[in-house]
C-alpha positions in Angstrom: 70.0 -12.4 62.8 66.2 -11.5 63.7 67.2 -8.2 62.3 68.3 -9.2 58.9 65.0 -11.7 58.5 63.0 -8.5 59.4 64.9 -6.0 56.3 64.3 -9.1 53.8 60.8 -9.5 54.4 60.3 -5.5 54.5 62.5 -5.5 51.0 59.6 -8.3 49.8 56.6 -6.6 50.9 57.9 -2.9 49.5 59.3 -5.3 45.8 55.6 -6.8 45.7 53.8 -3.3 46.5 56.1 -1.6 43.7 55.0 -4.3 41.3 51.3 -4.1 42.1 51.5 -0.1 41.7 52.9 -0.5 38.4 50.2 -3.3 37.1 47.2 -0.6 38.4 46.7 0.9 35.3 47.0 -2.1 33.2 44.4 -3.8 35.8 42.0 -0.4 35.4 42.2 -0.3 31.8 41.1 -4.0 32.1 38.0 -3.2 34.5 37.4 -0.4 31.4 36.8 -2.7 28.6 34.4 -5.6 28.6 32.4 -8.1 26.0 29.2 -8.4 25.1 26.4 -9.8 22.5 24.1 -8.6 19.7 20.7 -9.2 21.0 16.9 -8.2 20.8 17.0 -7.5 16.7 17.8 -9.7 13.6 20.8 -7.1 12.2 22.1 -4.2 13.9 24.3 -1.8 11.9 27.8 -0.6 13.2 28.0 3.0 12.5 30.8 5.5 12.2 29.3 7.7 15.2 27.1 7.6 18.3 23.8 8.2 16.4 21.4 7.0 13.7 22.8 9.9 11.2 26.8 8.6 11.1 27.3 6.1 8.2 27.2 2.1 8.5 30.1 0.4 8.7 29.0 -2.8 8.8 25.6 -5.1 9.6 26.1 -7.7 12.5 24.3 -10.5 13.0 22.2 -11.1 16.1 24.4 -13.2 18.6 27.8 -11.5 17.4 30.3 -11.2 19.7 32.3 -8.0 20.3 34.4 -6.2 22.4 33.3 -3.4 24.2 35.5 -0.1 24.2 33.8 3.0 25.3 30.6 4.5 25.0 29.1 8.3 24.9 28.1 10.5 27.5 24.7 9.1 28.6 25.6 5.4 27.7 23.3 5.2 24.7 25.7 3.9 22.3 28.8 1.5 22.7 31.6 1.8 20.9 33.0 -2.0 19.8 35.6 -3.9 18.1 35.4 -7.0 16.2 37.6 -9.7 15.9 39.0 -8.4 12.6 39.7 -4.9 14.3 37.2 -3.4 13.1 35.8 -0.2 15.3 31.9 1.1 15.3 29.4 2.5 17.3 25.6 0.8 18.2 23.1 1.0 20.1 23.5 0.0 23.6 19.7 -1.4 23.5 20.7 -4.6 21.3 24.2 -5.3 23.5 24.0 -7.6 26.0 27.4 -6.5 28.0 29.2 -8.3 31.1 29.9 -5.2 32.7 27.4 -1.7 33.5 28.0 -0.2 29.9 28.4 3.0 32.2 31.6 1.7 33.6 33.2 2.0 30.1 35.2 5.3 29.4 33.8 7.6 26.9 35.4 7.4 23.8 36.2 10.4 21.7 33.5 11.2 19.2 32.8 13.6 15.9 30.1 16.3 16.2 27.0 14.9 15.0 25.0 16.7 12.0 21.9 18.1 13.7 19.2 20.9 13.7 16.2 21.9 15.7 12.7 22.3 14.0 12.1 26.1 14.0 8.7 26.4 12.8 5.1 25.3 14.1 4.8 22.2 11.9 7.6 20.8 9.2 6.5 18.1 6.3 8.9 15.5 6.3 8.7 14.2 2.9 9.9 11.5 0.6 12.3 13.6 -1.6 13.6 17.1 -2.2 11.1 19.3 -3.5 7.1 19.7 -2.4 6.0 17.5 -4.7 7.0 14.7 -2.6 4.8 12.7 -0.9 4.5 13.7 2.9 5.9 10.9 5.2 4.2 13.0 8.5 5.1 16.2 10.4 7.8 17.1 12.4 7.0 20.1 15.3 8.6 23.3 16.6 11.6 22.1 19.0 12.0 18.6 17.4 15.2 17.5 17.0 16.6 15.6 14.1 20.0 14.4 12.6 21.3 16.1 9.3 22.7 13.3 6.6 22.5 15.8 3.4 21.7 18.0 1.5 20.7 18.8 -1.9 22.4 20.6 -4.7 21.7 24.4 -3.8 21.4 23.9 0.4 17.4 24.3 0.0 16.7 20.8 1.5 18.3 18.9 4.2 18.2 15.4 3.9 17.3 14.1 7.5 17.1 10.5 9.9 14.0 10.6 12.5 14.6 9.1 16.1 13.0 5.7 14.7 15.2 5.3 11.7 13.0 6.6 8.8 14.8 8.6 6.3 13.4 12.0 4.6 13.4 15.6 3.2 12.9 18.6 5.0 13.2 22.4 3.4 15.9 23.7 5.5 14.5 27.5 6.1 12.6 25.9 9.1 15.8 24.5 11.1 17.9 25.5 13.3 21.2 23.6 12.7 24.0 22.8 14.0 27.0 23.1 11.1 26.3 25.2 7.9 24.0 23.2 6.0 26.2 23.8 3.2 29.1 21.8 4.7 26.5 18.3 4.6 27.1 16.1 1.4 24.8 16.4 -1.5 22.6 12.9 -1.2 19.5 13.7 -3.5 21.2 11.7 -6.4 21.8 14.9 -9.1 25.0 14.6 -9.2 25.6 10.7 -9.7 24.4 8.5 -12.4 24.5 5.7 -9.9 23.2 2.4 -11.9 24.1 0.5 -8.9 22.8 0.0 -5.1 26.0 0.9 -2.9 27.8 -1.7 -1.3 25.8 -3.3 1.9 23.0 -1.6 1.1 20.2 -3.5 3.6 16.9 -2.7 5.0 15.2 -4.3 8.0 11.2 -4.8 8.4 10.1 -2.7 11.3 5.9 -3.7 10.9 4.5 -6.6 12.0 4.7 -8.2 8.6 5.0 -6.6 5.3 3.7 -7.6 1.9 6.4 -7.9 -0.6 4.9 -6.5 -4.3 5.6 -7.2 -8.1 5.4 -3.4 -8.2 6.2 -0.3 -6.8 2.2 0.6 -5.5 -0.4 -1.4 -3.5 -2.2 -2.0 -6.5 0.5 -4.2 -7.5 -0.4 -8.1 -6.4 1.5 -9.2 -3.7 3.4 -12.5 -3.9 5.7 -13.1 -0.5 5.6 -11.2 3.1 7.8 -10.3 5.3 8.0 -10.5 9.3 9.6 -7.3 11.2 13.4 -7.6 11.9 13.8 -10.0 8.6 16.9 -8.3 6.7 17.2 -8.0 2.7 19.2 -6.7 -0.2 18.2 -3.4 -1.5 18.4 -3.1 -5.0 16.4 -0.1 -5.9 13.8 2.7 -5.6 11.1 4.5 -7.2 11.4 8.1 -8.3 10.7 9.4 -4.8 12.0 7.1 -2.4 8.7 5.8 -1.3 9.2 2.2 -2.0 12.4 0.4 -2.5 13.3 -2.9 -5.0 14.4 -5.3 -2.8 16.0 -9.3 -3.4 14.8 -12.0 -1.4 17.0 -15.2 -0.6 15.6 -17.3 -3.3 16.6 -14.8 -5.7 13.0 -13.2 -6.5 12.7 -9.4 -6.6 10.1 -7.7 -5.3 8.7 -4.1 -4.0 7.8 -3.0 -0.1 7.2 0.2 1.1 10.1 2.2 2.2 8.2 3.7 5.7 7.6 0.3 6.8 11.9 0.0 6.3 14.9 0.5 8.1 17.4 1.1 5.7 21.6 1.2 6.2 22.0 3.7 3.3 20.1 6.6 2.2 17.2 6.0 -0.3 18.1 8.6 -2.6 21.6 6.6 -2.7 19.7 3.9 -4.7 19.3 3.7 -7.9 16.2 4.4 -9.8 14.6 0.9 -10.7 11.0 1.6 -11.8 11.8 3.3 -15.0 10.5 6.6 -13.5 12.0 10.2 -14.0 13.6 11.1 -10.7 12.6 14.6 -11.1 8.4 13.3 -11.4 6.3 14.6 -8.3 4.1 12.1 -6.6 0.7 11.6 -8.7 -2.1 11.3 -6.7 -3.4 7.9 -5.6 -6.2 6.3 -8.1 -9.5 6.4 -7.4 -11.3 8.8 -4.8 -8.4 10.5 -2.8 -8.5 13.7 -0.3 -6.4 16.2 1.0 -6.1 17.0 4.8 -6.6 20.4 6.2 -5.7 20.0 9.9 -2.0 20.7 11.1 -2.2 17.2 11.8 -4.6 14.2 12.1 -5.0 11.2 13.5 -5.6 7.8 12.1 -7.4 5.8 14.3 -8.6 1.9 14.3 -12.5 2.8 13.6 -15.0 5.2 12.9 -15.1 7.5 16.5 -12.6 9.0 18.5 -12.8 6.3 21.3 -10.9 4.1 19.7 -6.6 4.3 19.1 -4.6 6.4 17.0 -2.1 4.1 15.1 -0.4 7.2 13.5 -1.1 10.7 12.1 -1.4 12.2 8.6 0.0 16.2 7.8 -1.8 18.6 5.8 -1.9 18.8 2.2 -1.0 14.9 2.8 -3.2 13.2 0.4 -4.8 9.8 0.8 -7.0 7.0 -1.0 -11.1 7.3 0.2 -12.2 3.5 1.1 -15.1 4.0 2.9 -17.7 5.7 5.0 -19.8 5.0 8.3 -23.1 5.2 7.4 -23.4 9.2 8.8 -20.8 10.2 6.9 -19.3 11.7 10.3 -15.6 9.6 9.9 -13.9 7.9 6.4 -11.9 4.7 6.1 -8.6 5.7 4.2 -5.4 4.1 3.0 -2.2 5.9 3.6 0.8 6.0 1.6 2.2 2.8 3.1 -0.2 0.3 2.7 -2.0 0.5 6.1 -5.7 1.9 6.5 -7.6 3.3 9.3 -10.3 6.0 10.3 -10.2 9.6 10.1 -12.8 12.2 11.0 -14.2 13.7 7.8 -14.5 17.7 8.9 -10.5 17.7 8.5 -10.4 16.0 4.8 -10.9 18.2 1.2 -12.3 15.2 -0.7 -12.3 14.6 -4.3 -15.7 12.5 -4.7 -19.0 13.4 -2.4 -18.5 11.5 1.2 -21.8 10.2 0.3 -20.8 8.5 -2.6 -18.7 6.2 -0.8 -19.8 2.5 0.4 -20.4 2.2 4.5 -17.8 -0.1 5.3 -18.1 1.1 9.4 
């Protein structure tokens, strides 16, 4: 009797081991998926890929919920599913997961479009052609990801590591697919009257004046605050400002540096009336051209103070103002912004003396 007790619990204990081997994976693949939150940014686009250069899917709010799926190698990007089924890839900087976003399994993922810099310096610049305006410089080894192209392969349209769109010639990369295999993006072929669908930019200064035109000489009549969201519903000629629709239904112009755009610029349309094949005229008023591989722009007129960014050469700028040697100039750069540069490193169009000390 004691016998047969002792074979009926031994069947139970091997029946409920057989049943817990056969849950395991079902129970790992649950330990492999988790949820979490969009948080730390207003908007955060859901792209096709792992990276800044794969298209946006869609633009979540912040305080979404989704599921969590997988990730890439180093953990940078998740890859998520919303409720509607809906998969994407963002950053795993703005997801706030309940599990280590390095438990998840990595996901299967295309071959992103990139290219090393292969020369000295590169002007990134606001269009396809050197008559662009210069958004800044780009050095040898610098890596970047490839979004386009234009018609003949000559220029790459590219997406920095903070989000900025530009132009690049492509003779100074290193890429790598065929630069020929990228879509064309510089707008030739379309006759686009229409911004594309979802088409939203995202404030990244600390507040941004919002223009009745295209230009800072334009008044300004609302501002924005960084991570505010809008409708994008055009561009100038060279993608240096974008037309954009505020919730009370005004339009208005920002500058397209100080912007974070879902969709390439040269994808919008052409709203200021402009020929999209115009070069960039020079700013009004005394301007100058900068000679140095690169310069700084600092806060005021001497070296001891910060550099806030850095201007390329050839880039050319609007003259403000002197200190009263003459030594460093006050400028405005292309996005609104001004600051101090040193005056050896500057072609100028007016004498330096000529200029009011405002330093």
């Amino acid at each position: 009797m004691m016998g047969k007790k002792l074979n009926q619990s031994l069947r139970w204990v091997i029946a409920v081991f057989l049943l817990v081997a056969l849950m395991m994976p079902s129970l790992v693949a649950l330990a492999q998926t988790g949820s979490g939150q969009i948080t730390g940014v207003s908007r955060l686009n859901v792209r096709s890929g792992p990276g800044s250069g794969y298209p946006v899917v869609v633009i979540l709010d912040a305080g979404a919920n989704v599921t969590l799926i997988g990730r890439n190698g180093d953990a940078s990007w998740v890859n998520i599913q919303l409720a509607g089924g809906v998969q994407g890839w963002v950053n795993a900087r703005y997801v706030t997961a309940n599990i280590a976003i390095a438990s998840l399994p990595v996901s299967a993922q295309g071959t992103a479009a990139s290219a090393t810099v292969n020369a000295y310096y590169l002007n990134v610049r606001t269009g396809p052609g050197v008559g662009f305006a210069i958004i800044g410089p780009l050095g040898q080894g610098d890596g970047v990801s490839m979004i386009g192209r234009n018609a003949d392969a000559s220029w790459v349209e590219i997406v920095l590591p903070n989000g900025t769109h530009g132009w690049v010639n492509s003779g100074w990369l290193i890429p790598s697919i065929p630069v020929i295999n990228l879509p064309i993006t510089d707008g030739q072929g379309g006759g686009t009257t229409n911004p594309p669908s979802g088409a939203v930019g995202v404030v990244t200064a600390f507040f941004l004046n919002v223009r009745s035109g295209p230009a800072v000489t334009y008044p300004s009549f609302a501002r924005l605050s960084q991570n505010d969201a809008v409708n994008l519903v055009g561009r100038n000629a060279d993608g240096s400002w974008v037309q954009l629709a505020l919730r009370d239904g005004r339009q208005g112009w920002v500058n397209a540096g100080w912007m974070r755009l879902s969709v390439a610029v040269t994808s919008l349309p052409i709203t200021d009336g402009s020929s999209s094949g115009s070069p960039l005229p020079p700013p009004p008023g005394p301007n100058a051209t900068v000679t140095a591989f690169y310069l700084n722009v600092r806060y005021g007129p001497s070296s001891t103070y910060g550099a806030f960014t850095r201007l390329a050469r050839d880039q050319v700028v609007s003259l403000v103002g002197r200190n009263a040697s003459g030594t460093w100039v006050q400028i405005q750069i292309p996005a609104g912004a001004s600051g101090w540069v040193n005056a050896n490193y500057l072609i100028p169009s007016v004498a330096i003396s000529t200029l009011p000390v405002t330093g």
